[in-house]
DOROPA-321359 format. One record per residue (C-alpha): residue in three letters; x, y, z. Coordinates in steps of 0.05 Angstrom, whole numbers, plus 5000, padded with zeros to 4 digits. Each point is the difference from the previous one (the first is absolute). Last residue first. Example, Ala and Ser with C-alpha at 12.3 -4.5 7.8 and 13.67 -1.06 7.14 Angstrom:
// residues 2
SER527349795143;ALA497349315013;
END
This chain:
// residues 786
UNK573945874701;UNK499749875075;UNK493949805043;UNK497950195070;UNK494049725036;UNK493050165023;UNK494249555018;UNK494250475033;UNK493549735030;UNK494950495008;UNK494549875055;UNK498150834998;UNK503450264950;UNK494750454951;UNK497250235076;UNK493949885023;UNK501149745074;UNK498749165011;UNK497249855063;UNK499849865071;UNK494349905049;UNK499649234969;UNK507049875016;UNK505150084947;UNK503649394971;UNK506549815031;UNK506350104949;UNK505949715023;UNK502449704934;UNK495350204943;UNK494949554969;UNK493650545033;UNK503650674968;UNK495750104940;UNK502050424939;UNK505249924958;UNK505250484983;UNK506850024957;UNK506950224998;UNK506150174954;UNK506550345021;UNK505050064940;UNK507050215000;UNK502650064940;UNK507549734992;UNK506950364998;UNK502150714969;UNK494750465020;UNK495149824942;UNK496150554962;UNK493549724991;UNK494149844944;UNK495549585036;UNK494549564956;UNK495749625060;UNK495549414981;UNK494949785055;UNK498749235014;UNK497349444966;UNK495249895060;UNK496850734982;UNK501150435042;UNK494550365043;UNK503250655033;UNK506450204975;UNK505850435036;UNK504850234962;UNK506550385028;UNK504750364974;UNK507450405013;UNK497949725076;UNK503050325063;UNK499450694969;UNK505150564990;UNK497550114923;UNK493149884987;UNK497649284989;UNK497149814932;UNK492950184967;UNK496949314964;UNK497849944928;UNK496249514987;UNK501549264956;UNK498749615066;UNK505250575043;UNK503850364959;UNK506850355022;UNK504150594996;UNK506050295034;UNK501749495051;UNK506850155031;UNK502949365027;UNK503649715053;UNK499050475057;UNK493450204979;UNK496949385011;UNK495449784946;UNK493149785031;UNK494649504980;UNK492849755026;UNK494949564995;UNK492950015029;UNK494749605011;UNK503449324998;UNK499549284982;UNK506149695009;UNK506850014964;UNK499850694982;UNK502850244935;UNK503450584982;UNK501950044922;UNK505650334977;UNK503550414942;UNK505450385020;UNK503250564958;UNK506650165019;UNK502650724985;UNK507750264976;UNK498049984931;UNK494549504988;UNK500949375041;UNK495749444998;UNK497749535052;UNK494349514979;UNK494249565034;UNK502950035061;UNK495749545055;UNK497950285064;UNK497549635053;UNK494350125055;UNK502349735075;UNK497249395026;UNK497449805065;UNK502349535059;UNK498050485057;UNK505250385057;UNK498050135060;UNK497950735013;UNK504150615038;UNK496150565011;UNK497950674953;UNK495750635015;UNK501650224929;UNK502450724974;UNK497050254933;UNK506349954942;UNK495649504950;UNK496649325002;UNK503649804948;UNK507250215025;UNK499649395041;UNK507949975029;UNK502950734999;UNK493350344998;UNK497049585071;UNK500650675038;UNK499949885085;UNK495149975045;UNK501449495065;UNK495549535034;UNK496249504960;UNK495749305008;UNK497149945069;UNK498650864987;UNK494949824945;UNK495249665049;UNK500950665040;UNK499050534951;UNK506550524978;UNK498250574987;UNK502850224932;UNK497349294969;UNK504649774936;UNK501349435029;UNK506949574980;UNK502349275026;UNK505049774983;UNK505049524964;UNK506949864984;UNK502449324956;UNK505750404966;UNK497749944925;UNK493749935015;UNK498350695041;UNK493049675027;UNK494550795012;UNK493649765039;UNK495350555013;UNK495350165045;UNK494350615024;UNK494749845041;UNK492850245008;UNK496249985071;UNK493949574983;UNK493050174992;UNK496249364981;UNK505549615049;UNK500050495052;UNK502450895009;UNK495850435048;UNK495950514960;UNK493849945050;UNK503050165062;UNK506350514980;UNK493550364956;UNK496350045063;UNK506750285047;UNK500150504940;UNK493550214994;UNK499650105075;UNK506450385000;UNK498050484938;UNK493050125038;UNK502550185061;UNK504450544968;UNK493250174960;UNK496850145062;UNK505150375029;UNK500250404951;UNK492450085000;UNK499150165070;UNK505650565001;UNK494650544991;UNK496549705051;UNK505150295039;UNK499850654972;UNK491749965017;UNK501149925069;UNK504250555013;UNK495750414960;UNK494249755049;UNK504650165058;UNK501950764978;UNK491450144980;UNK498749954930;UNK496750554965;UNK501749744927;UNK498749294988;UNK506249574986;UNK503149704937;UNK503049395004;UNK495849434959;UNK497550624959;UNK507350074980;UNK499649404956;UNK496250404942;UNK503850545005;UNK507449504994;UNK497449604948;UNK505850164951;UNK504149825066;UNK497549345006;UNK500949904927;UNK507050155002;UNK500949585064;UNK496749464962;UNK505050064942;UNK505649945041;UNK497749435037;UNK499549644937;UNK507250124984;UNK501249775068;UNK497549344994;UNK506549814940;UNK501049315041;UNK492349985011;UNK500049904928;UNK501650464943;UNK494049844948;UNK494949735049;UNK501050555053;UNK499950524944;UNK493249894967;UNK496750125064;UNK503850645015;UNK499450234928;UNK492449844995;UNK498450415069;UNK503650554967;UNK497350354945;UNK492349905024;UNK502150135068;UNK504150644967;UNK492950234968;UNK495649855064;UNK505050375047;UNK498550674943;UNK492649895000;UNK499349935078;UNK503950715002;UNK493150324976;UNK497449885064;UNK504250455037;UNK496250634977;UNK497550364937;UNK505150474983;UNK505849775047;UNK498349364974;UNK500650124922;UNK507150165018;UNK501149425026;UNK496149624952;UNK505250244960;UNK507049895043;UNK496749265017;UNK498749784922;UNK506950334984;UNK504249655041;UNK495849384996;UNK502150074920;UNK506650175014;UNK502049475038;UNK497749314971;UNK500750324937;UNK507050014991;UNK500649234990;UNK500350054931;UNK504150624995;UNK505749555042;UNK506450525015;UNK497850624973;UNK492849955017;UNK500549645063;UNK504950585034;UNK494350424977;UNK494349575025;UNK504349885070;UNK499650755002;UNK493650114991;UNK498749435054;UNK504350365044;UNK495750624999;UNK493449534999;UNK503049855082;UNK502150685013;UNK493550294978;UNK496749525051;UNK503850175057;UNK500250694982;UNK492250015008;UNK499549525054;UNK503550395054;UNK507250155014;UNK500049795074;UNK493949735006;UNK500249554951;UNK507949755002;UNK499949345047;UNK492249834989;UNK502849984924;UNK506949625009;UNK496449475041;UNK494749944949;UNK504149984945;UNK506049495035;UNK494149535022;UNK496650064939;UNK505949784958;UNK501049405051;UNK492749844993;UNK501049984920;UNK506349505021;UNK495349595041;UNK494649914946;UNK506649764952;UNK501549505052;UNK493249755013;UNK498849914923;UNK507049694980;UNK498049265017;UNK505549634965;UNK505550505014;UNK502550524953;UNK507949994986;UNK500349254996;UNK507549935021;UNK500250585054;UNK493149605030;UNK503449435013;UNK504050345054;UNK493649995044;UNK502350455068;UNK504650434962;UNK496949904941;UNK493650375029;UNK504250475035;UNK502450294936;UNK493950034974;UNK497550495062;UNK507250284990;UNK497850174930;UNK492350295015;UNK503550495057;UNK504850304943;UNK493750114956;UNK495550255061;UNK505350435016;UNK502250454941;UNK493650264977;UNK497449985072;UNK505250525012;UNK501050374932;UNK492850355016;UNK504350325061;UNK503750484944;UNK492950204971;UNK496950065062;UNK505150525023;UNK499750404935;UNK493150085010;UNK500650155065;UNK505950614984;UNK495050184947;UNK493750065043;UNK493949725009;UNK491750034998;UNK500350754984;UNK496649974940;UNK506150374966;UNK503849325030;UNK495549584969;UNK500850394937;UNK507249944992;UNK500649295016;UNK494149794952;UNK504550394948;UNK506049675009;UNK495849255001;UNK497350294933;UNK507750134972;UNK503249385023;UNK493849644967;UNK500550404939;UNK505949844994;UNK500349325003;UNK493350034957;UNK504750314941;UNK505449545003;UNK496149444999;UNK495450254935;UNK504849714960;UNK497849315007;UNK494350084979;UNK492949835043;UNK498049315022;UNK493849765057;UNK499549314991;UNK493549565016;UNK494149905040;UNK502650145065;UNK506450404993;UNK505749724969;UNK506950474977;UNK502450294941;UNK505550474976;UNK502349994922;UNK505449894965;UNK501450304931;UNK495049924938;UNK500449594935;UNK500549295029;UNK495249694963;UNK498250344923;UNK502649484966;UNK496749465045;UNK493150204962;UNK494849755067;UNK496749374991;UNK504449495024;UNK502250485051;UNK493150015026;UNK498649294995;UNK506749765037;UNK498150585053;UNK493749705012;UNK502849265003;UNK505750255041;UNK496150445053;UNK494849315008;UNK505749575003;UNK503850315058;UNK494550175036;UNK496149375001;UNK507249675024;UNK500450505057;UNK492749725019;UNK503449224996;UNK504250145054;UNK505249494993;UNK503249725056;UNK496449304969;UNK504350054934;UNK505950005042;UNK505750475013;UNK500749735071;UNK506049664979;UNK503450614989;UNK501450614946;UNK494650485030;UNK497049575056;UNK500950585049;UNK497750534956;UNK492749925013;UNK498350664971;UNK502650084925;UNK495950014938;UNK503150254938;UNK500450364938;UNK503950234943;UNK497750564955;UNK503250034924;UNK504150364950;UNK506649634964;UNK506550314990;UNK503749435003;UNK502550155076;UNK493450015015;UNK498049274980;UNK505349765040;UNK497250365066;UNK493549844989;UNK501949195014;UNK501450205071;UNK505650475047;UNK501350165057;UNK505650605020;UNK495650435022;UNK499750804976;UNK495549854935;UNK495449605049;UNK499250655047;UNK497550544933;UNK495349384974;UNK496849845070;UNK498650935003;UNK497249964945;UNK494649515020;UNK496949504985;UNK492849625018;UNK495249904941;UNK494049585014;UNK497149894933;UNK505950114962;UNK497750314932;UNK499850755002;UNK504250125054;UNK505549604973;UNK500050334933;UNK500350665027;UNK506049755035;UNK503049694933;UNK498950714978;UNK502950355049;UNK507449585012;UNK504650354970;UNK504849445026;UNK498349355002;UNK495349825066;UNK500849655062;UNK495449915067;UNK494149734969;UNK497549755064;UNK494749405008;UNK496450075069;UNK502549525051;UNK502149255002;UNK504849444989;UNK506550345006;UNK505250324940;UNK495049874936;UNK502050094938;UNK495950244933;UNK503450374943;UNK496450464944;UNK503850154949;UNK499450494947;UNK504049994928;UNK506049804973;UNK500650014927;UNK505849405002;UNK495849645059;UNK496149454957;UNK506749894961;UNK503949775064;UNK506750225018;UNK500850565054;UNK493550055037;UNK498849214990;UNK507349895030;UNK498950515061;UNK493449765018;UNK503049275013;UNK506050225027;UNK496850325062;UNK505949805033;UNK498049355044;UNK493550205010;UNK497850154938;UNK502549344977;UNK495349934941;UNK494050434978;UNK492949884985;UNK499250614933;UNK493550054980;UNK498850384939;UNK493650504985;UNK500850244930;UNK495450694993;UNK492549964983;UNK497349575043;UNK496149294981;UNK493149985011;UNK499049495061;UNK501349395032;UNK507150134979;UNK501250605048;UNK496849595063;UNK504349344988;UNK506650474992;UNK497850345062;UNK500049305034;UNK506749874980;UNK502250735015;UNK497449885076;UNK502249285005;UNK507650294986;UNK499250605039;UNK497849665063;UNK504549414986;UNK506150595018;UNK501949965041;UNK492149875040;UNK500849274998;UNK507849994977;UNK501249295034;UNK506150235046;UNK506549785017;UNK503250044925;UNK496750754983;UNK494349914946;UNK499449964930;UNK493450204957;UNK501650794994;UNK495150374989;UNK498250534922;UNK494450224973;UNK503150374934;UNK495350544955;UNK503150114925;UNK499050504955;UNK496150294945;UNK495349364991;UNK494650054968;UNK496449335020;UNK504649795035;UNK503649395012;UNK499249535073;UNK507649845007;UNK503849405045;UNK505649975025;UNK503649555050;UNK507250195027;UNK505149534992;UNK506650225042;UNK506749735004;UNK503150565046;UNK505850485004;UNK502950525055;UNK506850324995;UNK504249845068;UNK499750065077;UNK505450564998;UNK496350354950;UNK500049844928;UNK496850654974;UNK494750284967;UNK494149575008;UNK494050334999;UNK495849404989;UNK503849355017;UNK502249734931;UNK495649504966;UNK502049214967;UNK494249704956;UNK493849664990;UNK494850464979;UNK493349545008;UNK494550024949;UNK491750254993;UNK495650164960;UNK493350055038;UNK494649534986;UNK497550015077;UNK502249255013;UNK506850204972;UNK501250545065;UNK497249435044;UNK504149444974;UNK506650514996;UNK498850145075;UNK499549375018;UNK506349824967;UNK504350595029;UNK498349635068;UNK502949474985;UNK505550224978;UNK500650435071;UNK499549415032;UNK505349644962;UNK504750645023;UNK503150414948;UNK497250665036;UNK497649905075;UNK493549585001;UNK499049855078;UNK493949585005;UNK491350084996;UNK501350644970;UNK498349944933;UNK493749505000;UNK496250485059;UNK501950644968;UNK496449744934;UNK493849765039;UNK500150775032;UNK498850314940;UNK493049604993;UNK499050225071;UNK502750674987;UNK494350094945;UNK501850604951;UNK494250194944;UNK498349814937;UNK498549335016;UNK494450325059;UNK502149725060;UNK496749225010;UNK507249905037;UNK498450415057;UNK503250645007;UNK504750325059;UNK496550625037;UNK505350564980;UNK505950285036;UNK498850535051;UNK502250644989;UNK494050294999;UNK498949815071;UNK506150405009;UNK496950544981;UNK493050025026;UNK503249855070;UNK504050675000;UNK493450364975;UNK495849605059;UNK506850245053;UNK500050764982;UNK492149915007;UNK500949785063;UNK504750475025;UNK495250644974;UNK495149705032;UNK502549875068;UNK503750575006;UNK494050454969;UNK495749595068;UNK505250245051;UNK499950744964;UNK493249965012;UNK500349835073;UNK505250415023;UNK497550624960;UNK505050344961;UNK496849694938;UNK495550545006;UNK505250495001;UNK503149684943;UNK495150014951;UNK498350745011;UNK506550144982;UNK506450075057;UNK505450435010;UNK496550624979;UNK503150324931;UNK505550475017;UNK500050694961;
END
């Protein structure tokens, strides 16, 4: 027996004019509950210094961001001394114990030489411990107080510095915690994360490991994200819920950072075994690493955030038993307003299923209603990939446009002004929706349309599940909102499809927002993505902006399939307005300047030079100074196998580092060299290579560690390169199988600054410095025998 076609409900809202006010209501309210969330993701109101002194102030934090990043402070730098001194006063000032770990770290994960070399640093990270009460474990707060060598470090990472220095005021104003809380302000992060890596591996305070909890910043604004986790990560989630006052994360951040290749302080602490949640803010990408990296491009509400989550999560693991931390296995999590929503980890197989399964049943039964049939259903499913696939693809070339007609913008990766870009990619996504929509309605009809559409998010929450769990929810979930409310609607009527839109805008709308910050306009179409899976999760609430009024006479339904175009079109004309606005406003001058990429690299010992840019499209002021790419390996194997954009330089009176033999022994048929590299001006960097043809390096230590060797076929049989030497220099131990004549050594070091150099012409005021760990490098390089 066929149930009528339409309920009560809907034959009322068959009426022109009520179904024109449901549109209008049921849009709006889509729109307040889309609103409600991302107002919820809104950082914090910033405090006033006359806070409470057991609570967080960011203008009390933000004095400490103001006195460390009023210069450049890359590691081993005067500035970056300095620096380290403040924060010893303050950390004193409180009564904590506190010290300095002077010593020489490994680049975390190191496993092997590379062409470029084995990484090393002289690093002296500041400590300082608040004991427990009880302690059964201990809790670390751990920034990193150096910055990158063009840029003062306002937001990277002063933020996290001035955040823990401020929580270390609020914790000791009050009754001491339970556990050990230890703050660990690390060196040369930024050079090789070296700092992190030699507290992990060597120092007392981190034999029993424990959980960390690191701050960084990659912008100057935006909500905090916790966007990393250990593994088995359900309790520290738990945790986080509990005790960050405005937590934002999700498990979806955690499943896309493990695929990137970036990496921070965390990632040290991980690889010796240790538990933790790291944590970020990240809009405003363009000053990341650059001279816009100010304490004044600092949003001081992203600050609030930071420090209030760390102060309540500092006081919740110091009071939690530590032993019993990390007992469960991942979970899934994501924000809604007023907090995290989290359920196991193992139930992701499970509501994949059962998504696939309800969006199979909500097929069946709409077609037993009458209100389609399988060949349509199948239909809208296989058109659904349309917009799926479009709006993505469209989003890219819009980018790649962009660069085509701003090349600065392939260096920064997000612009300056984001907002009107980002609005005009969501307009794009429309666009494609909406035109796809009034394209396949009355064709296949709104039921298989929207079946189609959850039918591929089913799938993508499948494909999610076995490939990133975490991030498997942002499909199935919608999936299996819409496919039950479905089925709730052909009960009761169309109304009850509101409840499933509302559940994937309240799944979605964060993702999209979060994801334009996090990937850049250079990465827009990942966003797009996501809005053209929420569009169609929406699909029966946004066909009341097409349906038409039964009875209509030929010319009125001629009419109203044209209006049915109105809203792609719209949206079309949207994403071009947007565009041309954001073009207007986001156009590159002194305060906003078009970032550069330069390098200086002096061969001493034949008296070449050039210049080198790292930039993969090639900007104008840039283009005065090189021409042709080529690999730089052979003669600056420091700075690694990566193609240059290189031109001929003149050639500058400077140095080359030394190396002195302080012994050569044999023992059997191998020769052990003992040497020190030294440069003979002050430098950043040092570095040393074997060359393969002369010798076969098969172990070496590099300042007393040990340090991986070349494989077999390479250039190099080692290489070293190590950030802040000492003015002594850097002893090397090589243990080598000679190839019958002398070593052959190539040794090289970097500066920073490029203004002394022949034939450099400062940058105009609409030009400036990109954030690279190169930019204004000078190189000296020459070869040396042994």
């Amino acid at each position: 027996m066929t149930v009528p076609l339409e309920q009560p409900a809907d034959r009322a809202l068959a009426r022109p004019a009520r179904r024109g006010w449901a549109a209008a209501a049921a849009l709006a309210a889509l729109v307040a509950v889309g609103a409600a969330v991302l107002l919820d993701l809104r950082p914090p109101a910033p405090r006033g210094a006359d806070a409470p002194a057991g609570s967080f102030s960011a203008t009390r934090a933000y004095a400490h961001v103001q006195a460390l990043g009023a210069q450049p402070h890359v590691a081993g730098s005067a500035a970056n001394d300095r620096n380290r001194e403040h924060i010893l006063s303050t950390l004193r000032g409180l009564g904590l114990e506190t010290s300095v770990q002077d010593t020489v770290g490994a680049e975390a994960g190191q496993l092997s030489g590379g062409e470029a070399g084995a990484t090393f640093a002289r690093v002296r990270n500041v400590l300082a411990r608040l004991p427990g009460t009880a302690s059964t474990g201990r809790v670390f707060l751990v920034a990193h107080y150096d910055s990158v060598q063009v840029g003062p470090g306002g937001n990277d990472d002063g933020a996290g510095v001035a955040a823990i220095l401020e929580v270390a005021r609020a914790l000791t104003s009050g009754p001491r915690p339970r556990n050990d809380v230890v703050l660990v302000l690390t060196d040369a992060e930024e050079a090789c994360l070296c700092g992190a890596s030699a507290f992990a591996a060597s120092h007392p305070l981190a034999g029993d490991g424990g959980v960390v909890l690191n701050l960084e910043a990659r912008g100057s604004s935006g909500p905090v994200i916790m966007f990393e986790t250990s593994r088995r990560n359900a309790d520290l989630v738990a945790a986080f819920a509990r005790a960050a006052p405005h937590p934002v994360g999700t498990s979806f951040a955690v499943e896309v950072y493990r695929l990137l290749p970036n990496d921070t302080d965390f990632t040290a602490f991980l690889d010796k075994g240790f538990t933790g949640l790291n944590a970020a803010y990240v809009d405003g990408a363009a000053v990341y690493h650059t001279p816009l990296d100010t304490p004044a491009s600092m949003n001081r509400a992203s600050l609030q955030q930071h420090g209030d989550n760390a102060l309540g999560l500092a006081r919740e693991f110091g009071g939690l038993d530590l032993t019993t931390v990390d007992a469960g296995g991942d979970a899934t999590y994501f924000p809604v307003p007023g907090g995290l929503v989290r359920y196991p980890g193992w139930l992701t197989w499970p509501l994949a299923v059962l998504a696939l399964a309800a969006v199979g049943a909500l097929a069946w039964l709409t077609r037993r209603h009458g209100r389609t049939t399988w060949p349509r259903v199948a239909g809208g499913f296989g058109l659904a990939l349309v917009p799926i696939l479009v709006a993505p693809v469209l989003a890219q070339l819009l980018w790649a446009g962009l660069v085509t007609l701003r090349p600065g913008y392939a260096v920064l990766d997000d612009p300056y002004r984001p907002l009107w870009f980002r609005l005009a990619v969501l307009s794009l996504a429309a666009a494609v929706l909406f035109g796809w929509y009034a394209l396949t309605r009355r064709r296949l009809g709104p039921a298989a349309l929207a079946i189609g559409g959850l039918g591929w998010l089913a799938v993508l929450g499948l494909a999610l599940a076995a490939a990133a769990p975490g991030g498997s929810y942002l499909a199935a979930v919608p999936a299996l909102a819409g496919a039950l409310f479905g089925l709730l609607a052909l009960r009761f009527g169309l109304l009850a499809l509101w409840f499933g839109a509302a559940v994937s805008v309240v799944i979605l709308v964060p993702t999209v927002a979060l994801l334009f910050p996090a990937l850049g306009m250079a990465m827009g179409g990942v966003a797009a993505f996501f809005a053209v899976l929420l569009g169609l999760a929406a699909l029966p609430v946004l066909d009341l902006l097409f349906a038409e009024a039964g009875g209509q006479r030929a010319m009125v339904a001629m009419l109203a399939r044209r209006r049915a175009a109105y809203p792609a079109l719209a949206g079309g004309l949207a994403a071009v307005a947007l565009t041309g606005v954001g073009l207007a406003v986001d156009g590159f001058d002194a305060t906003h300047p078009s970032p550069t990429q330069l390098m200086y690299a002096l061969d001493a010992g034949t008296g070449q030079a050039r210049w080198l840019s790292e930039e993969s499209t090639r900007q104008e002021w840039t283009s005065s100074y090189v021409s042709s790419t080529r690999s730089v390996l052979e003669d600056f194997p420091g700075l690694g196998p990566d193609p240059f954009l290189t031109g001929p330089a003149e050639a500058a009176s400077l140095p080359a580092p030394t190396v002195d033999v302080l012994s050569d022994s044999t023992v059997g048929d191998k020769r052990v060299l003992r040497l020190r590299l030294r440069p003979q001006r002050p430098v950043r960097l040092v570095s040393l290579h074997v060359d393969a043809a002369t010798a076969t390096v098969e172990s070496a230590r590099v300042a007393g560690q040990p340090a991986p060797v070349g494989r077999e076929g390479e250039r190099w049989s080692f290489g070293t390169v190590f950030h802040a030497p000492p003015p002594s220099g850097v002893e090397v131990e090589l243990v080598l199988r000679p190839s019958g004549g002398p070593v052959s050594l190539r040794v090289m070091d970097g500066s920073d600054g490029l203004a002394g150099v022949p034939g450099f012409r400062p940058r105009p005021p609409p030009v400036g410095v990109a954030g690279s760990h190169t930019s204004e490098l000078l190189a000296v390089a020459r070869t040396l025998t042994v």
